[in-house]
C-alpha positions as CSV (number, residue, x, y, z in Angstrom):
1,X,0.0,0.0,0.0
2,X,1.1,3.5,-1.0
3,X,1.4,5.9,2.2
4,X,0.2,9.5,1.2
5,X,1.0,12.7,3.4
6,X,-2.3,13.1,4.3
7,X,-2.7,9.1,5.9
8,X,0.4,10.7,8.1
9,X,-0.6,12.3,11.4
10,X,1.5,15.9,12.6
11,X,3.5,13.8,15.3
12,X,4.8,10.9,13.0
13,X,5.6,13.6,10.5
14,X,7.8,15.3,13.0
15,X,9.3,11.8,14.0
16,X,10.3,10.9,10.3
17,X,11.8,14.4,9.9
18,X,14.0,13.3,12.9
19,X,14.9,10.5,11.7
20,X,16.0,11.7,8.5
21,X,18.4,14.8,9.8
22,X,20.0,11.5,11.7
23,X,21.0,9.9,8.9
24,X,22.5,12.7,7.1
25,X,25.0,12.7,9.7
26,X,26.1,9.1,9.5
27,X,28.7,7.8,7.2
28,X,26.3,4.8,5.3
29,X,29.6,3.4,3.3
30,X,29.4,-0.1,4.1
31,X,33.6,-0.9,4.2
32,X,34.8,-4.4,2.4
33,X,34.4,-7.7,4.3
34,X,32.1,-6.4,6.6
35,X,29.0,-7.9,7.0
36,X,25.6,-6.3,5.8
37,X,22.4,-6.0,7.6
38,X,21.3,-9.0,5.5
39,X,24.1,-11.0,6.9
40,X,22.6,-13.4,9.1
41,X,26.0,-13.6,11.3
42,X,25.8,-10.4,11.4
43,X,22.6,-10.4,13.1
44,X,23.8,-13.2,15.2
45,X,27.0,-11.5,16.4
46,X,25.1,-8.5,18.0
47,X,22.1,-10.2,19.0
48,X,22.0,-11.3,22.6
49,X,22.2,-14.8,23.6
50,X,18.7,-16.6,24.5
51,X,18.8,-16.3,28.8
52,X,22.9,-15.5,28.9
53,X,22.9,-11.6,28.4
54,X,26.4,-11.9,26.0
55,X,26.4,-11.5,22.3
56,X,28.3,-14.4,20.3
57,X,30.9,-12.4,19.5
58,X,31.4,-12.3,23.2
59,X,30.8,-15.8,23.9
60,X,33.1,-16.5,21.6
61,X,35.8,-14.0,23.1
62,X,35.4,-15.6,26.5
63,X,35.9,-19.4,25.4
64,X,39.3,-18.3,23.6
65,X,41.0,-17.6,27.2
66,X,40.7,-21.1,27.8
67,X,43.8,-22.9,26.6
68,X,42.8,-26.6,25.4
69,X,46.5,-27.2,24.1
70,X,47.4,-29.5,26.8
71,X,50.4,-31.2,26.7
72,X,52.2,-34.4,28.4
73,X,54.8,-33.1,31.1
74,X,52.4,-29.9,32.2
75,X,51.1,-29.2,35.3
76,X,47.4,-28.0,35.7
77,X,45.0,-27.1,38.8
78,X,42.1,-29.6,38.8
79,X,38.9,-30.2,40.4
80,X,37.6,-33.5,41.3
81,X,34.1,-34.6,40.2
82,X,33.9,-38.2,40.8
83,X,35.5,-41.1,42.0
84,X,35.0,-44.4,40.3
85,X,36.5,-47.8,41.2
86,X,39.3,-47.3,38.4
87,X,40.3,-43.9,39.0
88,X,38.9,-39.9,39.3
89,X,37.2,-37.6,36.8
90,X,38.9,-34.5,37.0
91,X,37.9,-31.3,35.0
92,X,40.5,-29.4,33.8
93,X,39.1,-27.1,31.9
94,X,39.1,-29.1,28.8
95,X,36.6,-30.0,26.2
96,X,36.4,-33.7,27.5
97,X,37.0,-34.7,31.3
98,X,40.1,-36.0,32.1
99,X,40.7,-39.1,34.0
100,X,43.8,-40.1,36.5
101,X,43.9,-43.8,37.1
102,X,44.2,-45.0,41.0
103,X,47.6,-46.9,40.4
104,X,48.4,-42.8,39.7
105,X,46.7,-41.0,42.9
106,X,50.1,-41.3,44.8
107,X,53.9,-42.2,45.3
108,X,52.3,-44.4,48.5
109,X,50.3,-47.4,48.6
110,X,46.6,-46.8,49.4
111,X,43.9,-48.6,49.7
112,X,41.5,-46.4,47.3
113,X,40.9,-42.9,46.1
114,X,39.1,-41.6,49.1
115,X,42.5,-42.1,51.0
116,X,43.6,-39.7,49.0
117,X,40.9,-37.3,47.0
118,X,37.6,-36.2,47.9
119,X,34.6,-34.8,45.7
120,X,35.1,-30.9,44.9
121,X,39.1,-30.9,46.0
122,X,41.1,-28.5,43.8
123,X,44.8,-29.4,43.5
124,X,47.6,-30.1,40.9
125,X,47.9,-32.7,38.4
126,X,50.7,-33.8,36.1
127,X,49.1,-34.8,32.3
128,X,50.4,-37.8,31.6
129,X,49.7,-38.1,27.9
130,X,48.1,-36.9,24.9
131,X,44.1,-36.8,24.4
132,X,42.8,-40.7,23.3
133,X,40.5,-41.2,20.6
134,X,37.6,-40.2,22.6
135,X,39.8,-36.6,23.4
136,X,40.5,-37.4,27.2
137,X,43.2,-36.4,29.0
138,X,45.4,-39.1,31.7
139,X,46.3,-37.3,34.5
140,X,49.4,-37.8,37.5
141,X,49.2,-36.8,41.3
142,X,51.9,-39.7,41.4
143,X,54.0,-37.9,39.1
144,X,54.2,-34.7,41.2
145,X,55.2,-36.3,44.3
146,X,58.1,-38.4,42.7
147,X,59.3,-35.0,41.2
148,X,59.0,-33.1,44.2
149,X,60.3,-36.1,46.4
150,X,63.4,-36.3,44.4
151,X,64.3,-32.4,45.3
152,X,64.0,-33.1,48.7
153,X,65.7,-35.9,48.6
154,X,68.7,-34.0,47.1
155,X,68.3,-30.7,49.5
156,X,68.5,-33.4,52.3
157,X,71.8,-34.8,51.2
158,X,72.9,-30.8,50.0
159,X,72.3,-30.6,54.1
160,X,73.7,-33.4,55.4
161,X,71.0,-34.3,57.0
162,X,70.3,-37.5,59.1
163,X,66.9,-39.1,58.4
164,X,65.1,-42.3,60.1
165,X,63.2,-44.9,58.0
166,X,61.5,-47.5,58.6
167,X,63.0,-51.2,56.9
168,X,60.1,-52.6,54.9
169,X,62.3,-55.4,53.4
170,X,65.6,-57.3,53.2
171,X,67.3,-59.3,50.7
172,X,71.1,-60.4,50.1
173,X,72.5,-57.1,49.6
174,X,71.1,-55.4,52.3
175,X,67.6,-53.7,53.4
176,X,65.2,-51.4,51.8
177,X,63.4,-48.5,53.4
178,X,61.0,-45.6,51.5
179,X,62.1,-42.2,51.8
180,X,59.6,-39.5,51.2
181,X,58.0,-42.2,49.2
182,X,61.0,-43.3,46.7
183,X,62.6,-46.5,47.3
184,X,65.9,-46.6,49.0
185,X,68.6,-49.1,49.8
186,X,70.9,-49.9,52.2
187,X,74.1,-52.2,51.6
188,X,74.7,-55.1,54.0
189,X,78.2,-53.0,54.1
190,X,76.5,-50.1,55.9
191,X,74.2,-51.7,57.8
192,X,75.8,-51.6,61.7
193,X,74.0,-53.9,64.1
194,X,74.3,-57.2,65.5
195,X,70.8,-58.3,64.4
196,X,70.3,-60.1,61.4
197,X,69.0,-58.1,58.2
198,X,65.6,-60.2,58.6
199,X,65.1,-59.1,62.2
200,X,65.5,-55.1,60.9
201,X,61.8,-55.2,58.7
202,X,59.8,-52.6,60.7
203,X,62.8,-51.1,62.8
204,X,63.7,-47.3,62.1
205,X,67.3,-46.8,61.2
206,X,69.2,-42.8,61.4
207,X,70.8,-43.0,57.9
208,X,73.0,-40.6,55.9
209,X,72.7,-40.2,51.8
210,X,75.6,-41.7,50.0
211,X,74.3,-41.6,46.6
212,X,71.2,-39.9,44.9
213,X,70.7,-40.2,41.2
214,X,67.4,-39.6,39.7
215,X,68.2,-40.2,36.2
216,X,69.7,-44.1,37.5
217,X,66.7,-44.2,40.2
218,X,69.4,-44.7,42.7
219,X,68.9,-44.0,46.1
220,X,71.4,-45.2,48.3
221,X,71.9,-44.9,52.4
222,X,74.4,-45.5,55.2
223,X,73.4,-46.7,58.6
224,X,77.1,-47.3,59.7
225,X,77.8,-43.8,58.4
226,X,74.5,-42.4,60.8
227,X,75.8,-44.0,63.6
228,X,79.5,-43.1,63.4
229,X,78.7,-39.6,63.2
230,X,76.6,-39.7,66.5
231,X,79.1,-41.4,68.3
232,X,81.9,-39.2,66.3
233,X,80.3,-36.1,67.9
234,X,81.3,-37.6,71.6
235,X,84.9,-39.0,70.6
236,X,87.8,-37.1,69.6
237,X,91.5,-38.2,67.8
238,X,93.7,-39.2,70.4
239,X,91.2,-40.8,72.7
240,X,90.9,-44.1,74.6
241,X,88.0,-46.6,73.9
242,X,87.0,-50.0,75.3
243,X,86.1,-51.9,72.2
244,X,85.3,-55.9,71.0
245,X,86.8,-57.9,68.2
246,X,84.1,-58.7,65.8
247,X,85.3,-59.4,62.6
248,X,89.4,-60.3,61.5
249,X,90.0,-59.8,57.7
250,X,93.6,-59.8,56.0
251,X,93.9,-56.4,56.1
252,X,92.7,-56.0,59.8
253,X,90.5,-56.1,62.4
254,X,86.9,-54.5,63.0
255,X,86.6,-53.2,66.5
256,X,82.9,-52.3,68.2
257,X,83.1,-49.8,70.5
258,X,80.2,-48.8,71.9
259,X,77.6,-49.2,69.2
260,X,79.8,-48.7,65.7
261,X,82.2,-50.6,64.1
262,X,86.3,-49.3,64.3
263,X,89.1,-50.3,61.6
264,X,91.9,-51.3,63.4
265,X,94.5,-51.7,60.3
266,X,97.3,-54.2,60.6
267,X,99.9,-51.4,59.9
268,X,98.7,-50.3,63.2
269,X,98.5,-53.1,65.3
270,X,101.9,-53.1,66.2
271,X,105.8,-51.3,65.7
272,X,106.9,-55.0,64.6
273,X,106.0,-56.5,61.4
274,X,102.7,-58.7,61.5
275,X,102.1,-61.4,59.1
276,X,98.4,-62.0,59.6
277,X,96.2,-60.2,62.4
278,X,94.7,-63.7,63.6
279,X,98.5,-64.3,65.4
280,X,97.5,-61.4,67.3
281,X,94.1,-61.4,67.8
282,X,90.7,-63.1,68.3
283,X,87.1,-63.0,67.5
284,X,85.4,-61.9,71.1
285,X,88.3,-60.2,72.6
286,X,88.1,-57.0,74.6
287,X,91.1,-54.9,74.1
288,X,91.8,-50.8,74.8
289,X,92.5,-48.9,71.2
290,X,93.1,-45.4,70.7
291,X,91.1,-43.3,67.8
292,X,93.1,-42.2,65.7
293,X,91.1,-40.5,62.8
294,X,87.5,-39.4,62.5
295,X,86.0,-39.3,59.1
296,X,82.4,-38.5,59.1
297,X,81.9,-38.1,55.7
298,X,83.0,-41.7,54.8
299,X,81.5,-43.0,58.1
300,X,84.7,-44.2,59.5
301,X,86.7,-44.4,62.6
302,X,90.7,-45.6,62.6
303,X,92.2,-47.2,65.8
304,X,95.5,-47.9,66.9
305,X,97.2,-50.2,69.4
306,X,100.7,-49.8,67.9
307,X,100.4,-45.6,69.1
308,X,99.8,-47.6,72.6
309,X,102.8,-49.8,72.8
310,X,105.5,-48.5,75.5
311,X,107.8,-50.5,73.6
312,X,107.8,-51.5,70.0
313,X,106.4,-55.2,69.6
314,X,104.3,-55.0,73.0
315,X,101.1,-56.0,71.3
316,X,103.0,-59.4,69.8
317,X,104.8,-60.2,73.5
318,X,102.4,-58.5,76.5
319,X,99.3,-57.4,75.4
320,X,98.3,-57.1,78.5
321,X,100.7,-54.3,79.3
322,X,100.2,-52.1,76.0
323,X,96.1,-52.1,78.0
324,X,97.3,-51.5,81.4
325,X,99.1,-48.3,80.0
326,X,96.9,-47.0,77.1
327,X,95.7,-43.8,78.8
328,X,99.2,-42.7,79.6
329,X,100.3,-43.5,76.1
330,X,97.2,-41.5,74.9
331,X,98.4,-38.7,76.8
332,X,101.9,-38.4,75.3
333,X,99.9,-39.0,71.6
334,X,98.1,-35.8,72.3
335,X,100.5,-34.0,73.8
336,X,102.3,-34.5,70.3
337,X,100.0,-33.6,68.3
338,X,99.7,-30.4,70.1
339,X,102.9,-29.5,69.6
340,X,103.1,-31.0,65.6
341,X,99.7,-28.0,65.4
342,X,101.7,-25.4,67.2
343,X,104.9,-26.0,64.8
344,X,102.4,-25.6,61.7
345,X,101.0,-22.4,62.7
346,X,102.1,-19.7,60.9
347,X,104.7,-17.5,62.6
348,X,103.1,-13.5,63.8
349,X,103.7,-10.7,61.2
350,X,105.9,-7.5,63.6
351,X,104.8,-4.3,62.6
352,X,107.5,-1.7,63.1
């Protein structure tokens, strides 16, 4: 139908004229690869969502902060969702739901997931691989607590530091204990007690680091070298110690006293040459020896009767009476080492 001037009323006249001093004033050009009116995404671009309040354009703004390039080795915050009897659904903020499997909820045994997660817990995972056919993620709590366990593990032994663990196992070469979760060994060679390794499962042992290698998945302890630095911190060089024979080798004897085990070296036996140390000693026999070196970073203590002898051979001919005067014999020792550290000190600078 045609619209004449007189079907239009005074106030849609004035409206029109409005309308039309508006448009004079806007630049109608319609630029290159821009959508027109008739576009329908152009429509749907500014056009509000249905019940959101956000344009598509701005939907479409909003999803593109979320970063669904995940990749094997990265760490992401998670929240769990549910808990099956295989493993957890975790939303990571990717398309598909990831899932970490319960041989993968930690570096410890459990028993299940709830030892572990709960329903709505936020925390870190480790992705474990790329996205299977069906676009889901495998995640890693396991993975993180190896990691992390492995830098303690090496601050600990940056430190010095004595730890006790608790022996969950023995075999031939020695006894195995968990520390901060990683598997650790102990050699028979540093293990210093008169039990048998079977009789150590469940007791806790002080042990030092002697060798921590992730790449090799070597983690390797000392008990001897614990002990011998507790007792080290109440001995000193030059003192006198009431020790047992337990074990005579070629090279020489090992001496208990008090607790850790004592080299006493067949150089040092006696002044006189000695063949063998069984023509001088016995398994069982309680003797005096004098410390003679400390070494707490290798875990060893080195004794001496021959520094003992009044008389060079005494240990071969009377034992008895290198014993009777060992503290005397002690005392000249020191007394020359205090004068051997007073020669080696540098002399004073005199200024004029």
């Amino acid at each position: 139908m045609t619209v004449t001037p007189s079907d239009i009323s005074s106030t849609e006249a004035a409206d029109l004229a409005v309308a039309a001093e508006a448009a004079d004033d806007l630049d109608l050009a319609i630029p290159e690869e821009v959508p027109t009116a008739d576009d329908p995404s152009s429509r749907a671009a500014t056009r509000d969502l249905d019940g959101v309040g956000f344009t598509l354009d701005e939907f479409a703004a909003l999803l593109s902060k979320y970063d669904y390039n995940f990749k094997p080795g990265d760490v992401v915050n998670g929240t769990v969702f549910a808990l099956e009897s295989k493993g957890a659904m975790i939303d990571i903020g990717a398309k598909t739901a990831a899932f970490m499997p319960l041989q993968e909820v930690s570096i410890n045994r459990v028993e299940g997931l709830s030892d572990v997660l709960e329903p709505g817990e936020i925390r870190e995972f480790f992705i474990l691989s790329e996205e299977n056919e069906d676009g889901q993620l495998t995640l890693s709590i396991r993975r993180i607590e190896y990691q992390r366990a492995w830098e303690r593990v090496r601050q600990l032994q940056k430190e010095d530091a004595t730890i006790y663990s608790e022996v969950f196992a023995t075999n031939r070469g020695g006894a195995l204990v968990r520390v901060e979760g990683l598997r650790g060994f102990i050699p028979g060679s540093h293990i210093s007690t008169r039990k048998a390794k079977e009789e150590l499962v469940a007791d806790f042992l002080p042990l030092k680091f002697l060798e921590v290698d992730e790449e090799r998945n070597r983690l390797v302890l000392s008990h001897r070298r614990a002990l011998v630095e507790r007792k080290m911190n109440r001995l000193e060089v030059g003192e006198v110690v009431l020790g047992t024979v337990r074990g005579i080798k070629p090279y020489g004897a090992f001496i208990d006293i008090g607790g850790v085990s004592g080299l006493l070296h067949i150089s040092e036996i006696s002044h006189e040459h000695i063949e063998t140390p069984h023509t001088v000693l016995n398994v069982n026999d309680q003797m005096k020896v004098m410390i003679i070196d400390l070494d707490a970073e290798r875990g060893r203590i080195s004794l001496s009767t021959k520094a003992l002898e009044p008389e060079p051979g005494d240990m071969l001919t009377d034992p008895q009476k290198v014993f009777d005067k060992a503290e005397e014999m002690a005392a000249r020792y020191k007394q020359m080492l205090l004068e051997q550290a007073e020669d080696n000190e540098p002399m004073g600078v005199t200024v004029d």
